[in-house]
CHARMM internal coordinates of N, CA and C (Angstrom, degrees):
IC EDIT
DIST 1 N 1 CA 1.4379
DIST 1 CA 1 C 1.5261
ANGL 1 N 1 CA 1 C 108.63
DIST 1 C 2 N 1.4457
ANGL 1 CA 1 C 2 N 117.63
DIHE 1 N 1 CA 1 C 2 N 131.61
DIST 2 N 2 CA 1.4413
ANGL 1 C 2 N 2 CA 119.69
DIHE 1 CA 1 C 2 N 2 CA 171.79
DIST 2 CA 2 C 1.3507
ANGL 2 N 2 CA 2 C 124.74
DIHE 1 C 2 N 2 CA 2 C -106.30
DIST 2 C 3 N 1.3097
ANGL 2 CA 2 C 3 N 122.68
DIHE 2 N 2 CA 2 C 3 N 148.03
DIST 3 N 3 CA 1.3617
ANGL 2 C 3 N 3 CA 129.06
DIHE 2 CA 2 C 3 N 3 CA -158.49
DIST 3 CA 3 C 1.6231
ANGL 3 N 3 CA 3 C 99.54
DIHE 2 C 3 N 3 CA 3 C -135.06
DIST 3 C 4 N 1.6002
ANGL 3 CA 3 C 4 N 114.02
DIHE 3 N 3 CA 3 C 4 N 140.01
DIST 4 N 4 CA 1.5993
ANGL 3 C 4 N 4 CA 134.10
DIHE 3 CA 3 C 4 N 4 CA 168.06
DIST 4 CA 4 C 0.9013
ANGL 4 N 4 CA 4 C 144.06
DIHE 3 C 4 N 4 CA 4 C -122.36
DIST 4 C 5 N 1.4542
ANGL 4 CA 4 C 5 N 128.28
DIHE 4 N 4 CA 4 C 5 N 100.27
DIST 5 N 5 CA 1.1759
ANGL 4 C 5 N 5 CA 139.02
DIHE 4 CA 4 C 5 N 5 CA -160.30
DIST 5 CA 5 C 1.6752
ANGL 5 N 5 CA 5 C 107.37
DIHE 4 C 5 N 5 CA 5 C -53.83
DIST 5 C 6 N 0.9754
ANGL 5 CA 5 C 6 N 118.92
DIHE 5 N 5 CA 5 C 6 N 137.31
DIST 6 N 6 CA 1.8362
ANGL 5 C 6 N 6 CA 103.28
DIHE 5 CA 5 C 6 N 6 CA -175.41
DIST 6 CA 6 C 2.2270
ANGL 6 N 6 CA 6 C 79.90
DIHE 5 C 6 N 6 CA 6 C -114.01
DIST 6 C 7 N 1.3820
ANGL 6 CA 6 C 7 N 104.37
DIHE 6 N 6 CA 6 C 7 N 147.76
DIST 7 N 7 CA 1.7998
ANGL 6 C 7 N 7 CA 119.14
DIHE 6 CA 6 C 7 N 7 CA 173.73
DIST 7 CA 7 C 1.0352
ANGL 7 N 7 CA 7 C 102.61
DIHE 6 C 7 N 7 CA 7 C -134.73
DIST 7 C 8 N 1.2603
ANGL 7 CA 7 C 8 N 116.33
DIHE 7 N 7 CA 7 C 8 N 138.57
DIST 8 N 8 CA 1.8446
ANGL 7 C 8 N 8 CA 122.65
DIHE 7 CA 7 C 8 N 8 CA 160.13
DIST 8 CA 8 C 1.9564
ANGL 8 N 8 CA 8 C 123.00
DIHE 7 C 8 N 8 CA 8 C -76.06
DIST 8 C 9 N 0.6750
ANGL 8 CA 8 C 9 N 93.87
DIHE 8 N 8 CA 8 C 9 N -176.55
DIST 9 N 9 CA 1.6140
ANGL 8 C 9 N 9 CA 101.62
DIHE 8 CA 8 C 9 N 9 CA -177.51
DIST 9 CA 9 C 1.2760
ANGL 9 N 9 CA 9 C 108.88
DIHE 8 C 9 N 9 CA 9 C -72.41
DIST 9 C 10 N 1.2283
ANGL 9 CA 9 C 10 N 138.95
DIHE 9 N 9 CA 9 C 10 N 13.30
DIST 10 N 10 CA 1.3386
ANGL 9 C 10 N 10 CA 132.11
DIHE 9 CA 9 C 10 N 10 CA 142.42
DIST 10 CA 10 C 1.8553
ANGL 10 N 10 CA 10 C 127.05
DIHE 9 C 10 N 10 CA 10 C -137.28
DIST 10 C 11 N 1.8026
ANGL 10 CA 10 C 11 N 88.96
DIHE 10 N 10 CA 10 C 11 N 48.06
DIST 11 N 11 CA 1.3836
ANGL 10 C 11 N 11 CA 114.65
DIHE 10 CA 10 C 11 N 11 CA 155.09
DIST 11 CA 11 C 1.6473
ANGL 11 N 11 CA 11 C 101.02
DIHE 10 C 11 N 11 CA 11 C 73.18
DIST 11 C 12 N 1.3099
ANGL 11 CA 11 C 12 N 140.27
DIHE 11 N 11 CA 11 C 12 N -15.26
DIST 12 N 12 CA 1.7811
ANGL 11 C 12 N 12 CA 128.41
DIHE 11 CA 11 C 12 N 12 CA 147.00
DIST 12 CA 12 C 1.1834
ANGL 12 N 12 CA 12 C 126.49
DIHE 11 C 12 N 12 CA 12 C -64.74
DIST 12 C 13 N 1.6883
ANGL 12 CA 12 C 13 N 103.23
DIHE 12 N 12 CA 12 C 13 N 130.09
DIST 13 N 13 CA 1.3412
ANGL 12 C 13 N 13 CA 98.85
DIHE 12 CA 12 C 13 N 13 CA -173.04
DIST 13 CA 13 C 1.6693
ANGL 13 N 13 CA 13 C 104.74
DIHE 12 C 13 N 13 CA 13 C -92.24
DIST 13 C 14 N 1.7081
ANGL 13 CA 13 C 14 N 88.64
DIHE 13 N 13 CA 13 C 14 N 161.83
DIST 14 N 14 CA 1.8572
ANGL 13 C 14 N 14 CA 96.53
DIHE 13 CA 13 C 14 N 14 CA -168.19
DIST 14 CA 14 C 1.5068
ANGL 14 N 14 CA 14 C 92.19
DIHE 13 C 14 N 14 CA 14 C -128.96
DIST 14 C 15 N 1.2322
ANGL 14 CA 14 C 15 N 126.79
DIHE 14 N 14 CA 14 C 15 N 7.45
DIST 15 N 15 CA 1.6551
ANGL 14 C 15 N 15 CA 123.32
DIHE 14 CA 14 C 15 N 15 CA -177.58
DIST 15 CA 15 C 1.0729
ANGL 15 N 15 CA 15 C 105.60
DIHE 14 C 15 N 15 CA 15 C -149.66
DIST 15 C 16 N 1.4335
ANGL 15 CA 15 C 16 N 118.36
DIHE 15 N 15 CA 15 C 16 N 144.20
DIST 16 N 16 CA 1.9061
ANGL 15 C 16 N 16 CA 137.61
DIHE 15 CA 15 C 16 N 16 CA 154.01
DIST 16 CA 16 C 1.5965
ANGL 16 N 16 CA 16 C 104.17
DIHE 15 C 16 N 16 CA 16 C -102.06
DIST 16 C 17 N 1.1350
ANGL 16 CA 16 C 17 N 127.11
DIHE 16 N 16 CA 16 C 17 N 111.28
DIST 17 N 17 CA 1.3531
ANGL 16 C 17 N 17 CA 105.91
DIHE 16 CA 16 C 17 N 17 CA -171.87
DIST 17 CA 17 C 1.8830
ANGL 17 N 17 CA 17 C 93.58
DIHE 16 C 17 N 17 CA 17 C -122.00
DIST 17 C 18 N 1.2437
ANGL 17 CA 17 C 18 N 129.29
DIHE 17 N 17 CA 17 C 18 N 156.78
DIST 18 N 18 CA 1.4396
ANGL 17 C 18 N 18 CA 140.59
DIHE 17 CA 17 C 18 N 18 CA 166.80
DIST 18 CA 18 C 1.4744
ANGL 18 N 18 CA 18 C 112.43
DIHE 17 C 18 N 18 CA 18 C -86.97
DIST 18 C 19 N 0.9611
ANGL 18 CA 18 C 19 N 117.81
DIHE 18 N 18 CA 18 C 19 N -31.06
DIST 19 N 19 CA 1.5931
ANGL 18 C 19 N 19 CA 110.79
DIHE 18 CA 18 C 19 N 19 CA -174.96
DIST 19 CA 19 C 1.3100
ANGL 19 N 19 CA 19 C 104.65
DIHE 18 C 19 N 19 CA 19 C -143.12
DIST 19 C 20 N 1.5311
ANGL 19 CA 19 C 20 N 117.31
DIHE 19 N 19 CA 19 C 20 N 152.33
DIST 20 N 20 CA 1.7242
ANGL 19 C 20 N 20 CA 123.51
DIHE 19 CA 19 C 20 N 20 CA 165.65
DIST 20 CA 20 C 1.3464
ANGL 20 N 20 CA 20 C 116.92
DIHE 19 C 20 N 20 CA 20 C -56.18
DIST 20 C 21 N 1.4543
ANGL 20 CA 20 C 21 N 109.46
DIHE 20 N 20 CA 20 C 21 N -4.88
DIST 21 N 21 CA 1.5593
ANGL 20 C 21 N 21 CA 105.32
DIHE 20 CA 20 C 21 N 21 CA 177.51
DIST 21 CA 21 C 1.5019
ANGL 21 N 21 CA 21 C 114.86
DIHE 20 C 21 N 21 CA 21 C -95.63
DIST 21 C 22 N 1.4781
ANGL 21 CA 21 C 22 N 113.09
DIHE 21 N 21 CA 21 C 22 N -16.49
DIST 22 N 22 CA 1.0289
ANGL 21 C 22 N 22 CA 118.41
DIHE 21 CA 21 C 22 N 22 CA -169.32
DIST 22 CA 22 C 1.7904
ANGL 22 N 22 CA 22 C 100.25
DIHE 21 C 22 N 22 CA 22 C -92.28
DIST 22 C 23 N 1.7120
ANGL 22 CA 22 C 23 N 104.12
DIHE 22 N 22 CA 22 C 23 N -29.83
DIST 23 N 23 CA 1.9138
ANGL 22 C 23 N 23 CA 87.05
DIHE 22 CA 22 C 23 N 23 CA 168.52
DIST 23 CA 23 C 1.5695
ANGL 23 N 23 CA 23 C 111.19
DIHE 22 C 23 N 23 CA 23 C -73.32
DIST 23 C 24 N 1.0012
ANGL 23 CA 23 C 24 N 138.34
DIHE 23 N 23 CA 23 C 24 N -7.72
DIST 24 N 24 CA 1.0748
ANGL 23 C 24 N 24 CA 133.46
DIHE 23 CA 23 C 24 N 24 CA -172.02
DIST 24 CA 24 C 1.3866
ANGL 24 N 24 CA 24 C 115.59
DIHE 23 C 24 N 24 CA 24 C -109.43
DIST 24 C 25 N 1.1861
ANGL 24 CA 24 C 25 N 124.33
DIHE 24 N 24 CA 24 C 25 N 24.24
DIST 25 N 25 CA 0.8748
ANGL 24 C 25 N 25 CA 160.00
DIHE 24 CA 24 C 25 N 25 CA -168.50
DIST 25 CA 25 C 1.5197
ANGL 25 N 25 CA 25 C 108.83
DIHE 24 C 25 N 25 CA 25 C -110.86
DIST 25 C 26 N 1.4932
ANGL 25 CA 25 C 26 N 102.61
DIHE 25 N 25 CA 25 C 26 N -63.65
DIST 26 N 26 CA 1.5099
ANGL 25 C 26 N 26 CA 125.18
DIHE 25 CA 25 C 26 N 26 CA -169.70
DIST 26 CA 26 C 1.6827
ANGL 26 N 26 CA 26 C 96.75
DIHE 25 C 26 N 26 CA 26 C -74.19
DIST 26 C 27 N 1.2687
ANGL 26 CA 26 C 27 N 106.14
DIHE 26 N 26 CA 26 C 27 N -34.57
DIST 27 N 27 CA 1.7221
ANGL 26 C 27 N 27 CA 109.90
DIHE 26 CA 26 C 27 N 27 CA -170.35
DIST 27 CA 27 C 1.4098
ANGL 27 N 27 CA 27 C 89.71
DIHE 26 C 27 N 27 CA 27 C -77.05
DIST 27 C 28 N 1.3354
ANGL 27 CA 27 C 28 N 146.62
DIHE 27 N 27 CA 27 C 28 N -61.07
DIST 28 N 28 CA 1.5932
ANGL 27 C 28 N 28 CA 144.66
DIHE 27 CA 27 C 28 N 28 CA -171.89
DIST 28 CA 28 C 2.0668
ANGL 28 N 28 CA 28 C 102.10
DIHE 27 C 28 N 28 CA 28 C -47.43
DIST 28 C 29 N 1.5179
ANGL 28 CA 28 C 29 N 92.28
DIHE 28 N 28 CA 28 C 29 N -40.16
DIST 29 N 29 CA 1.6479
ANGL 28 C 29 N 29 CA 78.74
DIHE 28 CA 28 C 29 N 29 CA 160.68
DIST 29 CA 29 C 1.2278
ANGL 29 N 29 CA 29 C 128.94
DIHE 28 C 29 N 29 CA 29 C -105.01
DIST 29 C 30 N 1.4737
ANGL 29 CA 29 C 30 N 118.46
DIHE 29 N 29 CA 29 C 30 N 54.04
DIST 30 N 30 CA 1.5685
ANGL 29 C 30 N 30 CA 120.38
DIHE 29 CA 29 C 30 N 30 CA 161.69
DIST 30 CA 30 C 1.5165
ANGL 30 N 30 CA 30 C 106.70
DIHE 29 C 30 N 30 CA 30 C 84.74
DIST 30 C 31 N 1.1176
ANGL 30 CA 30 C 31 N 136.35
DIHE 30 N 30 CA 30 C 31 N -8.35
DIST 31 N 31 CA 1.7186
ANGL 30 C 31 N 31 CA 126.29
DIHE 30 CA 30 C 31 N 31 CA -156.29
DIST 31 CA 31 C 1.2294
ANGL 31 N 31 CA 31 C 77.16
DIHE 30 C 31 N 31 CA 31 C -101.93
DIST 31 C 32 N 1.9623
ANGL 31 CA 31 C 32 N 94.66
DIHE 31 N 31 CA 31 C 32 N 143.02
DIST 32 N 32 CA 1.3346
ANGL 31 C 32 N 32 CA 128.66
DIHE 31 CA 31 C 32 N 32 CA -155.90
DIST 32 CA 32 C 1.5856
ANGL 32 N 32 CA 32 C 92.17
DIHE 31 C 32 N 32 CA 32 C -95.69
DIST 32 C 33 N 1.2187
ANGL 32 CA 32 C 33 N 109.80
DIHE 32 N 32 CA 32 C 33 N 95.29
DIST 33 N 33 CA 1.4903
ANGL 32 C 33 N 33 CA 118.78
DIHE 32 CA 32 C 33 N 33 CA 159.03
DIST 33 CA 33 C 1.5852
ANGL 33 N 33 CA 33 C 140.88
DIHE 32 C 33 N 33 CA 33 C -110.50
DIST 33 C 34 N 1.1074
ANGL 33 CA 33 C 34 N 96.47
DIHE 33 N 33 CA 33 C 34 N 99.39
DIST 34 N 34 CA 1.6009
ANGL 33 C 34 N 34 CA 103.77
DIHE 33 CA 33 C 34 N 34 CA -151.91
DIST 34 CA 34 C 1.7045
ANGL 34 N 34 CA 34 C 98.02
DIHE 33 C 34 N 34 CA 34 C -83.57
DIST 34 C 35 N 1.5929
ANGL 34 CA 34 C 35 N 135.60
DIHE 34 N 34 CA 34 C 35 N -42.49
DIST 35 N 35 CA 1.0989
ANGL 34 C 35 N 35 CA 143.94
DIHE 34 CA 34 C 35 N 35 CA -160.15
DIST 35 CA 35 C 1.5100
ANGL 35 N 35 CA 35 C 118.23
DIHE 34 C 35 N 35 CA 35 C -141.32
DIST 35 C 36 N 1.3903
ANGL 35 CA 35 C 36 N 122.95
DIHE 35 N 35 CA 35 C 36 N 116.71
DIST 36 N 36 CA 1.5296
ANGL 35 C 36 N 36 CA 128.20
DIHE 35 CA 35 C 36 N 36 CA -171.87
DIST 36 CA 36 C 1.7261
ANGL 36 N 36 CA 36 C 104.23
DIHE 35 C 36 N 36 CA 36 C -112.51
DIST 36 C 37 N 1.0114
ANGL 36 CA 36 C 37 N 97.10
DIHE 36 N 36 CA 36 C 37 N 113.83
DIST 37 N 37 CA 1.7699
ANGL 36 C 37 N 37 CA 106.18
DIHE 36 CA 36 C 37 N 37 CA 172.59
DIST 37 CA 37 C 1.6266
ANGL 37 N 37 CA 37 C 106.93
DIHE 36 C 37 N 37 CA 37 C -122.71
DIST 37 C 38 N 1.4975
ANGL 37 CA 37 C 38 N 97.14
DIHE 37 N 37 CA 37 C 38 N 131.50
DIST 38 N 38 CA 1.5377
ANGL 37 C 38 N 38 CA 113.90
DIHE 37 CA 37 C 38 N 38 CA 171.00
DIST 38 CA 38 C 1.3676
ANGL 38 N 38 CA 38 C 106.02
DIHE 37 C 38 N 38 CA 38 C -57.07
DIST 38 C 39 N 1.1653
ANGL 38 CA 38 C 39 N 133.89
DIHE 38 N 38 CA 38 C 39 N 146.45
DIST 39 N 39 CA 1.5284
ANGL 38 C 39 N 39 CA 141.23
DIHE 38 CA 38 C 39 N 39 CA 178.25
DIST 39 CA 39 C 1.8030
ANGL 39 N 39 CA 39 C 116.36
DIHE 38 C 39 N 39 CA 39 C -85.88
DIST 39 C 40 N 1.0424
ANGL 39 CA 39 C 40 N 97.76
DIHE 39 N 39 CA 39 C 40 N 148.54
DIST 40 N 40 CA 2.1372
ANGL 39 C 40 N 40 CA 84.51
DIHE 39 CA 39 C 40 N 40 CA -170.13
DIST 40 CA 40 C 1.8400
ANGL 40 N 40 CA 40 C 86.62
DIHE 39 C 40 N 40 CA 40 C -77.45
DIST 40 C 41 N 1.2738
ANGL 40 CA 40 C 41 N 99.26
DIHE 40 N 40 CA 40 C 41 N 179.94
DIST 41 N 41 CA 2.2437
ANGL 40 C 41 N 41 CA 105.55
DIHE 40 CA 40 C 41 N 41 CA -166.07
DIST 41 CA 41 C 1.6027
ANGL 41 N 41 CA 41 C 87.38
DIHE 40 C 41 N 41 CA 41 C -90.14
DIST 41 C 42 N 1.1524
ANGL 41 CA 41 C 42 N 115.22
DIHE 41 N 41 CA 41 C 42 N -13.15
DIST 42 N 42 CA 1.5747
ANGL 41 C 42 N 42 CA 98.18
DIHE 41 CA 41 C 42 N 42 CA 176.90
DIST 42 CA 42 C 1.8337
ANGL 42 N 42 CA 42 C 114.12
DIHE 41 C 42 N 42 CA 42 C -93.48
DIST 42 C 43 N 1.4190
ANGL 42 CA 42 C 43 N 108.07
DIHE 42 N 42 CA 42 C 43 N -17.41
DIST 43 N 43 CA 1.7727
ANGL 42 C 43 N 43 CA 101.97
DIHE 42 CA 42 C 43 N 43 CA 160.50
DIST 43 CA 43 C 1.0297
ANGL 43 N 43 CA 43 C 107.00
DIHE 42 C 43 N 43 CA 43 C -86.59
DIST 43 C 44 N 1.6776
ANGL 43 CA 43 C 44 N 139.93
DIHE 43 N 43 CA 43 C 44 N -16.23
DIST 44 N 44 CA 1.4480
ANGL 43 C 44 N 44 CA 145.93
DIHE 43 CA 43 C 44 N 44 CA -172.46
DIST 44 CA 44 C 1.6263
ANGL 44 N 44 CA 44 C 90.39
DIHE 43 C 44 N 44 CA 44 C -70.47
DIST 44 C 45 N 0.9301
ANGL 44 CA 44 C 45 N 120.23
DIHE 44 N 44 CA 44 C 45 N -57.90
DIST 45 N 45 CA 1.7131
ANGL 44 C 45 N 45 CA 127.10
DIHE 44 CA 44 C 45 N 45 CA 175.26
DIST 45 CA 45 C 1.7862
ANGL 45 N 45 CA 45 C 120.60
DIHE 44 C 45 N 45 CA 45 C 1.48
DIST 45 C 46 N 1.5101
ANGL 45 CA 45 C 46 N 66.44
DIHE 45 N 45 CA 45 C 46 N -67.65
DIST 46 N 46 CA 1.9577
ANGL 45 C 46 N 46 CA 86.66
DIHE 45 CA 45 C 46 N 46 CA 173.26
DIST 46 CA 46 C 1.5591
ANGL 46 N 46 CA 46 C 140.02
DIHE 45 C 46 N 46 CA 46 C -81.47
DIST 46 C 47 N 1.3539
ANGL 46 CA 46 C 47 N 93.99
DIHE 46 N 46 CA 46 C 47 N -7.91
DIST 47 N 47 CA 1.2641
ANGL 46 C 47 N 47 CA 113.41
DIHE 46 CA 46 C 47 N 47 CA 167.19
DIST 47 CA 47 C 1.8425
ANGL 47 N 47 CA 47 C 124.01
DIHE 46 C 47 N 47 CA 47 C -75.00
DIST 47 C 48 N 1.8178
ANGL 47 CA 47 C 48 N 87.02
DIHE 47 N 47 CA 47 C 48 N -41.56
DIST 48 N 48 CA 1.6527
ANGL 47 C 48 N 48 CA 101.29
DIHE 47 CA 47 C 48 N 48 CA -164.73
DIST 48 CA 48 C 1.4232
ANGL 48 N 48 CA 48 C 96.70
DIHE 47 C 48 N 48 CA 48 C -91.81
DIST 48 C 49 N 1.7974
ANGL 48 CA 48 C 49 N 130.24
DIHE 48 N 48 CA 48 C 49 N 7.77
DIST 49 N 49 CA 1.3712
ANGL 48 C 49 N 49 CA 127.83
DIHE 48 CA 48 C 49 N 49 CA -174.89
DIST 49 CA 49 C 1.7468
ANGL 49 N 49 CA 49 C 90.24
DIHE 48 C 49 N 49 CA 49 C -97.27
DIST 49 C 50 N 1.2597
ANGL 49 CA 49 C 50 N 111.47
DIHE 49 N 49 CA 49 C 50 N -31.91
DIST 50 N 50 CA 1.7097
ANGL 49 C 50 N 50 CA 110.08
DIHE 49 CA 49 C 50 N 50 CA -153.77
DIST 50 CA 50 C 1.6975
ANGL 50 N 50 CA 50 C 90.87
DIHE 49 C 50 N 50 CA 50 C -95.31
DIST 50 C 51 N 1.1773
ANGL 50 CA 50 C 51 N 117.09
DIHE 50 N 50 CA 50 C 51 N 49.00
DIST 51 N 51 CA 1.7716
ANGL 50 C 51 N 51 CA 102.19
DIHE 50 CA 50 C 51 N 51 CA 161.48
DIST 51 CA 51 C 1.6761
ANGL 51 N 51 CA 51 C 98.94
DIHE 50 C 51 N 51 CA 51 C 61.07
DIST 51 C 52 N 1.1403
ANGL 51 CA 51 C 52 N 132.32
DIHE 51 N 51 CA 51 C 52 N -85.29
DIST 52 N 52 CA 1.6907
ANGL 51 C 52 N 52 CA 127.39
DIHE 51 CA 51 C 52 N 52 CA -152.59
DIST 52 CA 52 C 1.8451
ANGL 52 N 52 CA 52 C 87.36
DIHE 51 C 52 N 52 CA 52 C -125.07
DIST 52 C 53 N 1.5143
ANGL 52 CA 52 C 53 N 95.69
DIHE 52 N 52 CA 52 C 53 N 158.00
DIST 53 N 53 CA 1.8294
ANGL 52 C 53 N 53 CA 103.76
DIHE 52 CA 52 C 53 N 53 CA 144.37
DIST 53 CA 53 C 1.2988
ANGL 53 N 53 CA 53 C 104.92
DIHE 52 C 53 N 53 CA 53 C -111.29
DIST 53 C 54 N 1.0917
ANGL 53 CA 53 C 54 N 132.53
DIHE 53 N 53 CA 53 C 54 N 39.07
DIST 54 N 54 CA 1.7790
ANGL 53 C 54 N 54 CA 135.86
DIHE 53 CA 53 C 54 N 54 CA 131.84
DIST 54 CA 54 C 1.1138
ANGL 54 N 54 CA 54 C 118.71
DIHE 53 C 54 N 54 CA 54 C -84.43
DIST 54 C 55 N 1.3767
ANGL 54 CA 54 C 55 N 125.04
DIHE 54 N 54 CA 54 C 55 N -15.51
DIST 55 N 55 CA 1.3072
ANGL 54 C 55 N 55 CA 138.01
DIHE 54 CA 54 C 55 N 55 CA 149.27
DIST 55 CA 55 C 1.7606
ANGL 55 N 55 CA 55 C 114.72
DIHE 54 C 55 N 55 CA 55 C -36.59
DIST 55 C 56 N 1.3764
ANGL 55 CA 55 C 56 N 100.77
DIHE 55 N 55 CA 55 C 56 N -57.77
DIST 56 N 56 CA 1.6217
ANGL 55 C 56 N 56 CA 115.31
DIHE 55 CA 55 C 56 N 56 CA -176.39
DIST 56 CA 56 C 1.4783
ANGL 56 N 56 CA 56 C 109.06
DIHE 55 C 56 N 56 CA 56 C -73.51
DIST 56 C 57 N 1.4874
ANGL 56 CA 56 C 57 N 135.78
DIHE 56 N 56 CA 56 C 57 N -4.54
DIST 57 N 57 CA 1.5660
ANGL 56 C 57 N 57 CA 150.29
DIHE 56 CA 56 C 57 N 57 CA -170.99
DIST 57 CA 57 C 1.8230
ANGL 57 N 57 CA 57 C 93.36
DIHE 56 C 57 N 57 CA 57 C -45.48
DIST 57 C 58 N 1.2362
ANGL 57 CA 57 C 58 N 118.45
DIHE 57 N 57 CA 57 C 58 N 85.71
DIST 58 N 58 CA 1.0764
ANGL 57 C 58 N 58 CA 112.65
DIHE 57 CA 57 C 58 N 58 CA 165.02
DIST 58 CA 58 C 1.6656
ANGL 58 N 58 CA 58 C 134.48
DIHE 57 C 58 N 58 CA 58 C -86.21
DIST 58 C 59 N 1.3730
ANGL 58 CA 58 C 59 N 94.99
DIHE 58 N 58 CA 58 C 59 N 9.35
DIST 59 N 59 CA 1.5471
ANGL 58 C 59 N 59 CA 110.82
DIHE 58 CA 58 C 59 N 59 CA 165.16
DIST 59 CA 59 C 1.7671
ANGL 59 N 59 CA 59 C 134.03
DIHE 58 C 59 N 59 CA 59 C -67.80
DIST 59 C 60 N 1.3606
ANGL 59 CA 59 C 60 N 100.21
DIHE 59 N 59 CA 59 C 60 N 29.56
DIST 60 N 60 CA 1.6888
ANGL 59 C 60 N 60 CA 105.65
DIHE 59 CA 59 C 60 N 60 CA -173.37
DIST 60 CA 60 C 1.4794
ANGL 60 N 60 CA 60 C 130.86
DIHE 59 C 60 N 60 CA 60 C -70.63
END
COOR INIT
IC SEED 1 N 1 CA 1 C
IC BUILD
């Protein structure tokens, strides 16, 4: 399973997202996503232990 860090335009990320549907998702609601990087399987790790990477939604 692959996981994507979503970053804004000055390189902090504000999203963990699971699928391209789910950043685009986040982009249909306004969150400033300037840069999407696949996660290496060893930060994916922590994502697929905690139930969701909406869990990780650091956009609050």
């Amino acid at each position: 399973m692959e996981f994507y860090s979503c970053f804004d335009s000055n390189g902090k990320v504000i999203a963990r997202c699971q699928t391209p549907q789910d950043i685009e998702v986040l982009r249909h609601m306004g969150r400033p996503i300037a840069q999407v990087k696949a996660m290496k399987q060893e930060e994916s790790v922590v994502c697929s232990l905690t139930s969701s990477p909406s869990d990780f939604n650091e956009d609050i």
